[in-house]
Backbone as a chain_set.jsonl record, in Angstrom:
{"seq": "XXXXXXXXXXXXXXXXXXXXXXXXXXXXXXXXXXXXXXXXXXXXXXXXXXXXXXXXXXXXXXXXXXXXXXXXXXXXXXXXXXXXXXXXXXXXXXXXXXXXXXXXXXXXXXXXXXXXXXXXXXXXXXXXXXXXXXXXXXXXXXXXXXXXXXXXXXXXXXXXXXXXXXXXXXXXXXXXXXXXXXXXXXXXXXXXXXXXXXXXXXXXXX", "coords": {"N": [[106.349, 103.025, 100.189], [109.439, 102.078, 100.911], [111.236, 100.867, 97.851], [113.611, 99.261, 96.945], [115.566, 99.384, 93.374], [115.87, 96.525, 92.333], [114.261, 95.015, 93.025], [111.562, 95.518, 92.496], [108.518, 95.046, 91.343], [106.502, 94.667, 88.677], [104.387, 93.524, 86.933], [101.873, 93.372, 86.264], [99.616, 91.595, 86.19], [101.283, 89.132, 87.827], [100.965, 90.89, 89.779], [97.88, 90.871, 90.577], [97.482, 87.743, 91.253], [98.977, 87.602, 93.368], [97.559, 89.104, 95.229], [94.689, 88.179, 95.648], [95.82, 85.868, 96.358], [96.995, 86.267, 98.463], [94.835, 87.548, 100.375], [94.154, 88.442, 103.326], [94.196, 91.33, 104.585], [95.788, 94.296, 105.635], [94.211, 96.926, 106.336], [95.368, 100.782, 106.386], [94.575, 103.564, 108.006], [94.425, 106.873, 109.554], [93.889, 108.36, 112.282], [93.859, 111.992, 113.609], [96.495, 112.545, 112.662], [97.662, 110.15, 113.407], [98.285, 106.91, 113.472], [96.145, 104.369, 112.285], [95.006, 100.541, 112.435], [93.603, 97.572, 111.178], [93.335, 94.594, 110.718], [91.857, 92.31, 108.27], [90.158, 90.24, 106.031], [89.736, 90.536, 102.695], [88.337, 91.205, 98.921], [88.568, 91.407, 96.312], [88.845, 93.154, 93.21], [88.34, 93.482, 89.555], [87.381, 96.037, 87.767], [87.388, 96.776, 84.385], [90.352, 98.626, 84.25], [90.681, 99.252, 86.218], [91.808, 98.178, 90.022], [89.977, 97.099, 92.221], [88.95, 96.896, 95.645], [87.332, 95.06, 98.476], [85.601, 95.418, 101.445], [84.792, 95.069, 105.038], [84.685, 96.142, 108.542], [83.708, 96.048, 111.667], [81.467, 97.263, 113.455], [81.397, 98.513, 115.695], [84.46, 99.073, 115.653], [86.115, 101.936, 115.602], [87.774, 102.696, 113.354], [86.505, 103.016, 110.908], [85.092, 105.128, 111.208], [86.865, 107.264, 109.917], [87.068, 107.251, 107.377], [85.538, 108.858, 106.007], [87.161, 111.584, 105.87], [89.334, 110.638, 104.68], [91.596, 110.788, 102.519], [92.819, 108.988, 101.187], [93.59, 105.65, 101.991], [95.137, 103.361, 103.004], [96.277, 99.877, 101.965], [97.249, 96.881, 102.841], [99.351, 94.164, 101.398], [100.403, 91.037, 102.536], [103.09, 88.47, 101.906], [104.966, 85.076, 102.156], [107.496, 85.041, 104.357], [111.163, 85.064, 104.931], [114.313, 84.613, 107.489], [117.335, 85.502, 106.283], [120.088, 83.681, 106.184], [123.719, 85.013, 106.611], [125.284, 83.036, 106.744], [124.77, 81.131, 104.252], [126.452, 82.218, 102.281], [128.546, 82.46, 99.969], [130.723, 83.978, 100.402], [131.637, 86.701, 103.134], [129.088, 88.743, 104.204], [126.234, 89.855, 105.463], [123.426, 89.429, 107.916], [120.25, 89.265, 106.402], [116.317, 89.975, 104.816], [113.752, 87.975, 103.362], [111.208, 88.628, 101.789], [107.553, 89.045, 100.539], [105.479, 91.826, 99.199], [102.464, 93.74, 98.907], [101.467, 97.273, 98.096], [98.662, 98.852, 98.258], [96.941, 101.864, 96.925], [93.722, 104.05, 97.734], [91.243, 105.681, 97.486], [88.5, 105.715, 99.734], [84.866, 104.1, 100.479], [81.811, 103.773, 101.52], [79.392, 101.229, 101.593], [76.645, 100.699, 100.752], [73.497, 99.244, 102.258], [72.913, 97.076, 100.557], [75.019, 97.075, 98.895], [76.986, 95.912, 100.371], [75.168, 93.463, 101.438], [76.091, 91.87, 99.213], [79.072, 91.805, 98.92], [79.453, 90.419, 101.375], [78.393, 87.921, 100.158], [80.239, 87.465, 98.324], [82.659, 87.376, 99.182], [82.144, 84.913, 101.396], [81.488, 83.569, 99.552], [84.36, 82.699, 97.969], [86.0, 81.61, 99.934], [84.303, 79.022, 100.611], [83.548, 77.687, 98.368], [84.714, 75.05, 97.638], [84.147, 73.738, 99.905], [82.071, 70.875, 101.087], [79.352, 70.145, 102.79], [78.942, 73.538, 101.406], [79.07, 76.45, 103.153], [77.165, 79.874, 102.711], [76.141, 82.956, 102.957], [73.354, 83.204, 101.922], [72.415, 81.087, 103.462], [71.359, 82.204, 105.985], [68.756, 83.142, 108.006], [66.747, 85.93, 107.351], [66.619, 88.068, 109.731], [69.009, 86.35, 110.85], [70.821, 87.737, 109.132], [70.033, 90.685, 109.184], [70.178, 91.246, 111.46], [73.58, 90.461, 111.833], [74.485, 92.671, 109.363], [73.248, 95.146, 110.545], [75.718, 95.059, 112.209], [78.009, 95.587, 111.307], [80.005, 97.428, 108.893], [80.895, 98.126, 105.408], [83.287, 98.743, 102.981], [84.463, 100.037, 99.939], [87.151, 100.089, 98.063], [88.853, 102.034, 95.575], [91.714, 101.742, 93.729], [94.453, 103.636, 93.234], [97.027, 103.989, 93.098], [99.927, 101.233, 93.0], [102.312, 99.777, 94.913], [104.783, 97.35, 94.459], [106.697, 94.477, 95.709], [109.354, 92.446, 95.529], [111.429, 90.576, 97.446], [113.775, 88.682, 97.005], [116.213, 87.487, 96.875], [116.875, 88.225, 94.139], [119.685, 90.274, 93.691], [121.974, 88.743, 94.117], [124.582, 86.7, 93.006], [124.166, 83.475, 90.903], [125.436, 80.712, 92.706], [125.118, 81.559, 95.251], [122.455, 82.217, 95.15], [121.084, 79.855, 94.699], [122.185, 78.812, 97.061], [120.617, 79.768, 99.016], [118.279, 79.094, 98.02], [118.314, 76.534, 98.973], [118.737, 75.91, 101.241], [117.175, 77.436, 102.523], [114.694, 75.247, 102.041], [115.454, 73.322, 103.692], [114.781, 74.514, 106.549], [112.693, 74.845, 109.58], [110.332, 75.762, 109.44], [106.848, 76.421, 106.942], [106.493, 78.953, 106.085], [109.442, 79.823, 105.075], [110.081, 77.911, 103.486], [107.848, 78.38, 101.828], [109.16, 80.407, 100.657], [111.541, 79.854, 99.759], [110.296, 78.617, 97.485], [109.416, 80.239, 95.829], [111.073, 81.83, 95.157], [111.981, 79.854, 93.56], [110.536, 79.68, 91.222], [110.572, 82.356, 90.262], [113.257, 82.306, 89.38], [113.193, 81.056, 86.952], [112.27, 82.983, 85.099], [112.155, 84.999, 82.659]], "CA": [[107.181, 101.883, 100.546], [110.769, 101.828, 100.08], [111.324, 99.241, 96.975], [115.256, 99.257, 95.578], [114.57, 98.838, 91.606], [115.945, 95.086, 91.361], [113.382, 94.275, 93.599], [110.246, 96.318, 92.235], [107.272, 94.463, 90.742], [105.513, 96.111, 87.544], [103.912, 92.734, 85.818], [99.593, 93.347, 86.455], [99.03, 89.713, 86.374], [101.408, 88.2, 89.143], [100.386, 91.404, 91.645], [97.026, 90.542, 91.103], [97.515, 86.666, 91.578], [99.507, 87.694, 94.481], [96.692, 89.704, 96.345], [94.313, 87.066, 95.262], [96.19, 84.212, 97.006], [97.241, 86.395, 100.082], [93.805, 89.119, 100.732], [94.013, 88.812, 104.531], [94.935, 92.395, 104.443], [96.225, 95.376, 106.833], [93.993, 98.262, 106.491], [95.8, 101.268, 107.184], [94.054, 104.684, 107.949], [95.138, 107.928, 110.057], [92.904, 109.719, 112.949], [94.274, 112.706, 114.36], [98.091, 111.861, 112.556], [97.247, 108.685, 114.16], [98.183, 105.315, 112.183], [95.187, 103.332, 112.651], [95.09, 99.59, 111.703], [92.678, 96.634, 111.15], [93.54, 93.046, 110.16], [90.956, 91.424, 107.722], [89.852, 89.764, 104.639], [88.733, 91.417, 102.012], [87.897, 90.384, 98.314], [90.162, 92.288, 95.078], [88.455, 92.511, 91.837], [89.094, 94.269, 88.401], [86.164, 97.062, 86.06], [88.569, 97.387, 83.341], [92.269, 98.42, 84.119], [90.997, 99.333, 87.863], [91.602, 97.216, 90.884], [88.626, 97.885, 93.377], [89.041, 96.289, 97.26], [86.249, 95.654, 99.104], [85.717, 94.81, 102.573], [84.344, 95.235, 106.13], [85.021, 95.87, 109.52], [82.638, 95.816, 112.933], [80.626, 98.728, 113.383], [81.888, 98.957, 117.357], [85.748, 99.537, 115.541], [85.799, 103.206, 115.16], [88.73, 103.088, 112.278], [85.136, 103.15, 109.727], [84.799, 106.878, 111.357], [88.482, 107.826, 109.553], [86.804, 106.721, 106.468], [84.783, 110.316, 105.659], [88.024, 112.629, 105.872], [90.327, 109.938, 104.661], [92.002, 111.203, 101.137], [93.665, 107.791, 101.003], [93.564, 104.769, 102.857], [96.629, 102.258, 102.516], [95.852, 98.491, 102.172], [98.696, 96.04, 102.616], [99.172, 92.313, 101.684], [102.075, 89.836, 102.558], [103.066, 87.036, 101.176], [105.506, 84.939, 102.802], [108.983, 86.004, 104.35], [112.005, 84.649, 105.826], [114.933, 85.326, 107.748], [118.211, 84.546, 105.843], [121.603, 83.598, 107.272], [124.83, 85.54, 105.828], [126.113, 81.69, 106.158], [124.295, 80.825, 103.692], [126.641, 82.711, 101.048], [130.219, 82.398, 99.975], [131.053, 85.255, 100.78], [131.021, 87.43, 104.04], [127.711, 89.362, 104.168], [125.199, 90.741, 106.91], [121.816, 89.008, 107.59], [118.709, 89.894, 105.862], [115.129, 88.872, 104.985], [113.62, 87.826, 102.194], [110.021, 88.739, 101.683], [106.587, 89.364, 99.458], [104.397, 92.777, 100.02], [101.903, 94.841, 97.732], [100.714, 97.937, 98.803], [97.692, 99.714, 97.69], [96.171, 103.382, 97.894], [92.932, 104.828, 97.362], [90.33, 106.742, 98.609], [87.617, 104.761, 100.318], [83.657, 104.791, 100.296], [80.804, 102.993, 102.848], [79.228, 100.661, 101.054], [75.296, 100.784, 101.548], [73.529, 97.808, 103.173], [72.614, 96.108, 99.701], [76.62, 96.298, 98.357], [77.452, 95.075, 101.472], [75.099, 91.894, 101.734], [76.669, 91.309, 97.968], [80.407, 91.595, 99.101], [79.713, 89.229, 102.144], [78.347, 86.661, 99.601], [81.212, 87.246, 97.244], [83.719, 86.918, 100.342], [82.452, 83.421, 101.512], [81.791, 82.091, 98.477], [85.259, 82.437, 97.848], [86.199, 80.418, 100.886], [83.614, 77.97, 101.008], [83.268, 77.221, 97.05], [85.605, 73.999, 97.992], [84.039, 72.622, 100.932], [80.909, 70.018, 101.099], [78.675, 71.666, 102.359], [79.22, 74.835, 101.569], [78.164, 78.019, 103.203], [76.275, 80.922, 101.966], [75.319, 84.197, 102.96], [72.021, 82.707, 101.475], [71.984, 79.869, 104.465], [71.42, 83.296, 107.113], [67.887, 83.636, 108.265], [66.65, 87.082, 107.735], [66.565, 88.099, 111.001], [70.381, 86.617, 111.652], [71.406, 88.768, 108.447], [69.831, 92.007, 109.073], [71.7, 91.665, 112.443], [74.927, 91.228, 110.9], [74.589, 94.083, 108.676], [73.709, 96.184, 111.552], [76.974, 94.988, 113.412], [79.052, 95.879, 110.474], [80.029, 98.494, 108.191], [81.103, 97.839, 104.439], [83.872, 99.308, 102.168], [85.435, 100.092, 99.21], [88.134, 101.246, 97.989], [89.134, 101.897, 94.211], [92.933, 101.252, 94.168], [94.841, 104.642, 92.796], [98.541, 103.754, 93.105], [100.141, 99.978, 93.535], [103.432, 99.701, 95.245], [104.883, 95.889, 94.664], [108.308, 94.234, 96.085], [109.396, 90.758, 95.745], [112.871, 91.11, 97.536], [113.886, 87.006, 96.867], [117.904, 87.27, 96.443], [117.733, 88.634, 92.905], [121.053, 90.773, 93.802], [123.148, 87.638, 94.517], [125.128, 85.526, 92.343], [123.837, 82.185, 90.404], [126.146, 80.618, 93.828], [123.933, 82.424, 96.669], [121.3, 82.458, 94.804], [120.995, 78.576, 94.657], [122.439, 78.247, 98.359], [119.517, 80.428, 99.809], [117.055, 78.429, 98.218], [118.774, 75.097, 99.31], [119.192, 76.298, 102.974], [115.368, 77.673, 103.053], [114.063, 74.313, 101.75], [115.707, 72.764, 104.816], [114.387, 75.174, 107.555], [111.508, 73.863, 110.392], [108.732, 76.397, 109.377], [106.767, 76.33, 105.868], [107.564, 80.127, 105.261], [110.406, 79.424, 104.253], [109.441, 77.15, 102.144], [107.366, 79.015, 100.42], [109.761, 81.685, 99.649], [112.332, 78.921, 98.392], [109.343, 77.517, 96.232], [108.887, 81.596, 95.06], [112.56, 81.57, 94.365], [112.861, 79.234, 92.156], [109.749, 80.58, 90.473], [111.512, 83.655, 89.782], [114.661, 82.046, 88.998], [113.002, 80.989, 85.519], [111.566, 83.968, 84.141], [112.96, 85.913, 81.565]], "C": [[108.506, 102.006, 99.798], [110.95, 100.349, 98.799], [112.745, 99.602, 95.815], [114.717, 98.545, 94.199], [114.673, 97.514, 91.673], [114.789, 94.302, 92.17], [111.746, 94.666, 93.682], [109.7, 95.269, 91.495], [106.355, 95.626, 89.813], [104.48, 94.992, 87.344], [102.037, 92.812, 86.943], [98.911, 92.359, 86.836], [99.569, 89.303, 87.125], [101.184, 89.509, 90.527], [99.288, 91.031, 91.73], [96.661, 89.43, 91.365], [98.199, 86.406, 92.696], [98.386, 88.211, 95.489], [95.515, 89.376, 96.293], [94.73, 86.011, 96.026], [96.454, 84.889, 98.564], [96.275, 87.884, 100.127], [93.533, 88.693, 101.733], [95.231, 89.754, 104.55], [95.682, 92.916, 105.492], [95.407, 96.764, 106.266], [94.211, 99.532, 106.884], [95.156, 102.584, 106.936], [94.512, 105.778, 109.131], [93.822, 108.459, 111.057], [93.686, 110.692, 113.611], [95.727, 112.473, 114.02], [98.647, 110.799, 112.935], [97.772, 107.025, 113.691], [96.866, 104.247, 112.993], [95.51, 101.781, 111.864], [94.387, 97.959, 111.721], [93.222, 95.047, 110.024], [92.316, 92.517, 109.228], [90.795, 91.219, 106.638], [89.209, 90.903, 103.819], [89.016, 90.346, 99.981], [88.714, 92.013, 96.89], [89.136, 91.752, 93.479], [89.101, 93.679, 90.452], [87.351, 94.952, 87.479], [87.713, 98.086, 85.475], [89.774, 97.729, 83.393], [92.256, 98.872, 85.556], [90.557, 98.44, 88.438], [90.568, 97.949, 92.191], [88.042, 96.606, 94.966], [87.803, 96.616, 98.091], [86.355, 94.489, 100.367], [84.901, 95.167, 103.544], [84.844, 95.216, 107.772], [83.691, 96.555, 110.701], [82.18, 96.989, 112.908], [81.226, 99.278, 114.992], [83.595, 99.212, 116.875], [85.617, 100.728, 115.213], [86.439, 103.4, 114.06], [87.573, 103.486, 111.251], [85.197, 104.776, 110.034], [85.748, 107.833, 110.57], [88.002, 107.874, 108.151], [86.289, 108.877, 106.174], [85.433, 111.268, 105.424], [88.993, 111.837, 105.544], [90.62, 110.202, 103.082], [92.319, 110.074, 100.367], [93.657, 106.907, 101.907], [94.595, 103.423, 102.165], [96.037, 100.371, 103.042], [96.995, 97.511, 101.666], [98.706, 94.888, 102.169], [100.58, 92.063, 101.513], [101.753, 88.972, 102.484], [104.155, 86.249, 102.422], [106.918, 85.653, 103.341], [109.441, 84.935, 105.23], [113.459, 85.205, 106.669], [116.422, 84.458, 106.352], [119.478, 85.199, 106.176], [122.584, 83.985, 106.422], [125.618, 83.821, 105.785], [126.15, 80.822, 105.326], [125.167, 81.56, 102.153], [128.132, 82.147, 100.748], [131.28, 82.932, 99.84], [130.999, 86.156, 102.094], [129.81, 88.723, 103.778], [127.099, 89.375, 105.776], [123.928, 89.988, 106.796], [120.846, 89.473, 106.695], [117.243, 89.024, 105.887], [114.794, 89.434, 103.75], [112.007, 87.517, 101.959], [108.921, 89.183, 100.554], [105.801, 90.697, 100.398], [104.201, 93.653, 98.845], [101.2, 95.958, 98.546], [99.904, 98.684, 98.038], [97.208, 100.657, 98.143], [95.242, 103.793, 97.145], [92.085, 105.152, 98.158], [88.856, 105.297, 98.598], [86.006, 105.17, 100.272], [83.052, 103.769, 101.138], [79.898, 102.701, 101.45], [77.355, 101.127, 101.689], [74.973, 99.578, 101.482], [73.4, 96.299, 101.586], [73.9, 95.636, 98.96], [77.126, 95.691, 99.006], [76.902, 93.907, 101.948], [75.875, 91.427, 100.343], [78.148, 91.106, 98.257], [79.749, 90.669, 100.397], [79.698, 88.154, 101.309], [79.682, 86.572, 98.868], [82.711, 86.929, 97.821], [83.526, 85.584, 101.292], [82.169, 82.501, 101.052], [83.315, 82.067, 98.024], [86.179, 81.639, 98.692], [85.934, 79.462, 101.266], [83.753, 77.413, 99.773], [83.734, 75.814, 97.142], [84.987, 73.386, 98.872], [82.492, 72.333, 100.551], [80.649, 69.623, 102.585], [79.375, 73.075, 102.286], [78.887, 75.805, 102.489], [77.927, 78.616, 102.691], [75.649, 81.951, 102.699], [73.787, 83.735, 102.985], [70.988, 81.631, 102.809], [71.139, 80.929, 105.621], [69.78, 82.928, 107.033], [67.679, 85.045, 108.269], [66.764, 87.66, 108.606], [68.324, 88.088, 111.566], [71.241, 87.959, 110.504], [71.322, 89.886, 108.341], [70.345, 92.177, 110.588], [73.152, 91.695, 112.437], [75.002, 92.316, 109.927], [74.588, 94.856, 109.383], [74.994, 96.561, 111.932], [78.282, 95.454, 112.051], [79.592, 97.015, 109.152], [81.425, 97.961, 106.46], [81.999, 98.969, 103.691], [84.529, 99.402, 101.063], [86.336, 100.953, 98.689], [88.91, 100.95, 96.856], [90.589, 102.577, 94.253], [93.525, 102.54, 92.82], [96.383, 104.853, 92.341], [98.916, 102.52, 94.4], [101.508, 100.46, 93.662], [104.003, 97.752, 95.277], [106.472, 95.351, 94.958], [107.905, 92.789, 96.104], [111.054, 90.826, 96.325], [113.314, 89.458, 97.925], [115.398, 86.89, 96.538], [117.947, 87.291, 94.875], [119.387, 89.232, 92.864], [122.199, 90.203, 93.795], [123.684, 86.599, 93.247], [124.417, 84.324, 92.504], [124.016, 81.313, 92.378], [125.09, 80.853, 95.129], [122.926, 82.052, 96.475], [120.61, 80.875, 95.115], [121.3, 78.216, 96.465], [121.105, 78.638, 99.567], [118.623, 79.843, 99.98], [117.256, 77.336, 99.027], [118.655, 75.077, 100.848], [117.227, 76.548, 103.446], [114.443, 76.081, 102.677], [114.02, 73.023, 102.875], [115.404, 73.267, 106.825], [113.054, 74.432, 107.853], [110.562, 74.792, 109.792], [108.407, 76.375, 107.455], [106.718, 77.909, 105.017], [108.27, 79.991, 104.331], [110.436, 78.295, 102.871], [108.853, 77.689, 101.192], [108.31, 79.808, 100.094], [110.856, 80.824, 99.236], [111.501, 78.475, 97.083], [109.348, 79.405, 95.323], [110.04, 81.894, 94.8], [112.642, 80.709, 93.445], [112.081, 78.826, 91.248], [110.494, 81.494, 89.506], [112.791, 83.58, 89.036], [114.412, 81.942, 87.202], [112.114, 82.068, 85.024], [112.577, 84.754, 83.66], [113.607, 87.745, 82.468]], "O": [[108.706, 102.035, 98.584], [110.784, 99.148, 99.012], [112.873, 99.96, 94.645], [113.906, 97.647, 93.975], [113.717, 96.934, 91.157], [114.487, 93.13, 91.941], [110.927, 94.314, 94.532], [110.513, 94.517, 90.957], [105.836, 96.724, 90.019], [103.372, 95.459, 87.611], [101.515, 92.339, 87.953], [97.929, 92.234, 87.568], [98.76, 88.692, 87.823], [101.208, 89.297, 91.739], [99.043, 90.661, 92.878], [95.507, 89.42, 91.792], [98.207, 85.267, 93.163], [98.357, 87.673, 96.596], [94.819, 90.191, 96.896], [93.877, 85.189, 96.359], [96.218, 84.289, 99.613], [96.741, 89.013, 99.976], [92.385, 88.259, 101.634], [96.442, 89.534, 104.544], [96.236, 92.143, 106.274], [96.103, 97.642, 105.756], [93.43, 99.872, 107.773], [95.085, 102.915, 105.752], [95.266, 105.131, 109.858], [92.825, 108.935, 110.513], [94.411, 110.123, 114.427], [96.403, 112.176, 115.005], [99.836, 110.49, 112.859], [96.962, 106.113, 113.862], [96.89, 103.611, 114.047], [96.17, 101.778, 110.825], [94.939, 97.195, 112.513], [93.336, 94.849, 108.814], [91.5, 92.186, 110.088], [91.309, 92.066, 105.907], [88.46, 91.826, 104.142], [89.608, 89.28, 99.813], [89.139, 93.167, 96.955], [88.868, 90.675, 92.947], [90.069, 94.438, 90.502], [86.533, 94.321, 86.809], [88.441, 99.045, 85.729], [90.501, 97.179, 82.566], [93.299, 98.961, 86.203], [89.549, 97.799, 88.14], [90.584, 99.025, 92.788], [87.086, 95.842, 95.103], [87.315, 97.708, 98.379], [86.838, 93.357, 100.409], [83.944, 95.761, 103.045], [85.395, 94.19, 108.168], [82.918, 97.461, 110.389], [82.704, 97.786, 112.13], [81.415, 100.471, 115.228], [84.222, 99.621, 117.851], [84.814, 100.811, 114.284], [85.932, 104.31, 113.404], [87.858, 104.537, 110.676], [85.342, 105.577, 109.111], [85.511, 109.041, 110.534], [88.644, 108.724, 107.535], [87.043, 109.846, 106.264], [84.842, 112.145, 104.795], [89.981, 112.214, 106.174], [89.745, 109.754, 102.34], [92.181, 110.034, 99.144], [93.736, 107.455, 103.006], [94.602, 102.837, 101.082], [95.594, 99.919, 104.098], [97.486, 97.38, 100.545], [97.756, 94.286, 102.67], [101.492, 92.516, 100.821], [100.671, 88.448, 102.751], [104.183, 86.764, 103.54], [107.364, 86.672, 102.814], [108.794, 84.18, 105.956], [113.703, 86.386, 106.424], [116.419, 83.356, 105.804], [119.876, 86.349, 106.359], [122.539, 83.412, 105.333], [126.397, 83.501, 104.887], [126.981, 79.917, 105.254], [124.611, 81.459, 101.06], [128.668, 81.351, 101.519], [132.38, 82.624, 99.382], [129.816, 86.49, 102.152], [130.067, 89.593, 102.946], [127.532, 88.97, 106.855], [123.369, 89.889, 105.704], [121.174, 90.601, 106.327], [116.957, 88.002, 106.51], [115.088, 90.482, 103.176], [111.576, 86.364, 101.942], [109.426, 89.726, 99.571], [105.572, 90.742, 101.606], [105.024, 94.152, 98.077], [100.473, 95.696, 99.505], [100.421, 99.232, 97.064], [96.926, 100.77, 99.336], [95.5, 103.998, 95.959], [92.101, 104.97, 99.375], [88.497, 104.419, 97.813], [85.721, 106.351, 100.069], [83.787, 102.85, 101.498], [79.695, 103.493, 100.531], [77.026, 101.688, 102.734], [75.668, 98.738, 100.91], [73.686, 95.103, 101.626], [74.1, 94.507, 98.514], [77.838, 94.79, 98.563], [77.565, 93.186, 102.694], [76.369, 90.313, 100.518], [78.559, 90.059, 97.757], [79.441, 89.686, 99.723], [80.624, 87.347, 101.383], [80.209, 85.459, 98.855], [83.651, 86.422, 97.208], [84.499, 85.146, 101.905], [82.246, 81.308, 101.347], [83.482, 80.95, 97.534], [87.099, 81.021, 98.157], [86.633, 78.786, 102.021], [84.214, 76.284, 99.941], [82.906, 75.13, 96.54], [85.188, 72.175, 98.778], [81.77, 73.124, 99.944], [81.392, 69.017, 103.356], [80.218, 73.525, 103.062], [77.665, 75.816, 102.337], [78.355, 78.352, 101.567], [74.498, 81.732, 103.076], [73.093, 83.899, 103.989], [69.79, 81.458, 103.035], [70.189, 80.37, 106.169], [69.44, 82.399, 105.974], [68.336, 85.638, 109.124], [67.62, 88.407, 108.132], [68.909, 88.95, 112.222], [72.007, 88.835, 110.905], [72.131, 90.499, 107.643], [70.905, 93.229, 110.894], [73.856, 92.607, 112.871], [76.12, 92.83, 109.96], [75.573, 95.595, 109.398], [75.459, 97.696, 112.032], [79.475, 95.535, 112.342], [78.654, 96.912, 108.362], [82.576, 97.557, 106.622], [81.547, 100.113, 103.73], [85.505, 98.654, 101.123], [86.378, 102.18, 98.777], [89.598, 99.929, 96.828], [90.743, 103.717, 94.693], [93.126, 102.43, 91.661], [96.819, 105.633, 91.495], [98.673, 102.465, 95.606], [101.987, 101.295, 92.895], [103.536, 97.008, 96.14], [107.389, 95.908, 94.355], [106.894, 92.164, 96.425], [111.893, 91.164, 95.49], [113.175, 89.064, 99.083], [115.668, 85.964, 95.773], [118.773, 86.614, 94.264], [120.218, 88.718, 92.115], [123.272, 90.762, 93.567], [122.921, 85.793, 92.714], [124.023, 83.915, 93.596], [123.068, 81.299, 93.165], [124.434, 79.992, 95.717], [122.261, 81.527, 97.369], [119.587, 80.837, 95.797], [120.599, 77.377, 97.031], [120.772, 78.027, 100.582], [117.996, 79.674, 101.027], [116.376, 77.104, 99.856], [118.468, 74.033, 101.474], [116.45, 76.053, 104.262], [113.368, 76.001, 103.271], [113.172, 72.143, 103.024], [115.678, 72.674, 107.868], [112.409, 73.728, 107.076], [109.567, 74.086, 109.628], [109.356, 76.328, 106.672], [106.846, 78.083, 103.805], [108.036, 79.997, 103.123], [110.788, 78.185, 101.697], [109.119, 77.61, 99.992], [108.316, 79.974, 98.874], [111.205, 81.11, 98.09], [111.935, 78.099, 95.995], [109.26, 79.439, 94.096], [109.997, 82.491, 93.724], [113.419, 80.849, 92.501], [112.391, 77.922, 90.472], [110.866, 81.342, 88.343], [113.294, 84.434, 88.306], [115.114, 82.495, 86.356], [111.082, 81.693, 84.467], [113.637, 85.08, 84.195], [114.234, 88.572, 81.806]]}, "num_chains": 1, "name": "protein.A"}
């Protein structure tokens, strides 16, 4: 991923509170020079200074077959993004956009059926933990859970090299910098919003 320096991400703790708050991923894998690519949740944890992604996709998607000859498999997350208006400066300037994205690479492995009923539980107790009632993995009848396992195929993938961008109008004058947010805080969609609210985050850190 291209990432100009003023807009690179090093700090350990807000990428992984970033891919944490946004893990509806992009799985990306290669058949035949191919770009393959699968939309879905997955669940981000930490053994010791490595990050280790685990997930699933349908057993009828063939991308799982890419998995066995795959050196590397690229796993994306975005945060929000917006567009922003050169009228917005006080200065003449060119459009742009102003977005969040971490990318991760490592080599991938098939989970066998017992890591894989453990990552389902650990993927909707993290979604349900909040609601009354909950769900649970646990609620399944044998029977419906050893047919979802069939239908699905389990992975992980121990994270080898992070790529992180926050590209939020650091480059711009105090001036801009303040008009961007002011202008995104007033736009119809809550995008934007968030990336004014993640601006002026950023604005106070050292």
């Amino acid at each position: 991923m291209y990432i100009p320096k003023r807009f690179k991400v090093t700090d350990t703790k807000e990428i992984w509170e970033f891919v944490n708050q946004h893990s509806f991923a992009t799985l990306v894998t290669t058949e035949n020079s191919i770009p393959v690519a699968t939309h879905l949740p997955v669940t981000i944890s930490k053994k010791d200074d490595d990050y280790i992604i685990t997930g699933h996709v349908a057993y009828a998607n063939p991308q799982w077959k890419t998995f066995e000859n795959a050196e590397n498999v690229l796993v994306i997350f975005q945060g929000p993004h917006a567009y922003i208006s050169p009228t917005w400066y006080t200065h003449e300037n060119v459009p742009t956009w102003n977005y969040q994205a971490v990318h991760m690479y490592g080599a991938p492995r098939m989970l066998d059926k017992d890591e894989l009923r453990d990552t389902l539980a650990i993927l909707s107790d993290k979604y349900e933990k909040h609601r009354d009632p909950a769900f649970s993995v646990g609620n399944f009848t044998p029977e419906l859970l050893e047919a979802q396992l069939k239908a699905i195929v389990g992975f992980e993938v121990r994270v080898t090299e992070i790529q992180a961008v926050y590209k939020l109008s650091q480059n711009r004058k105090e001036a801009d910098y303040k008009s961007v947010m002011n202008h995104l805080q007033r736009e119809g969609d809550s995008d934007s919003h968030k990336v004014a609210e993640q601006m002026e985050k950023n604005r106070h850190l050292p």
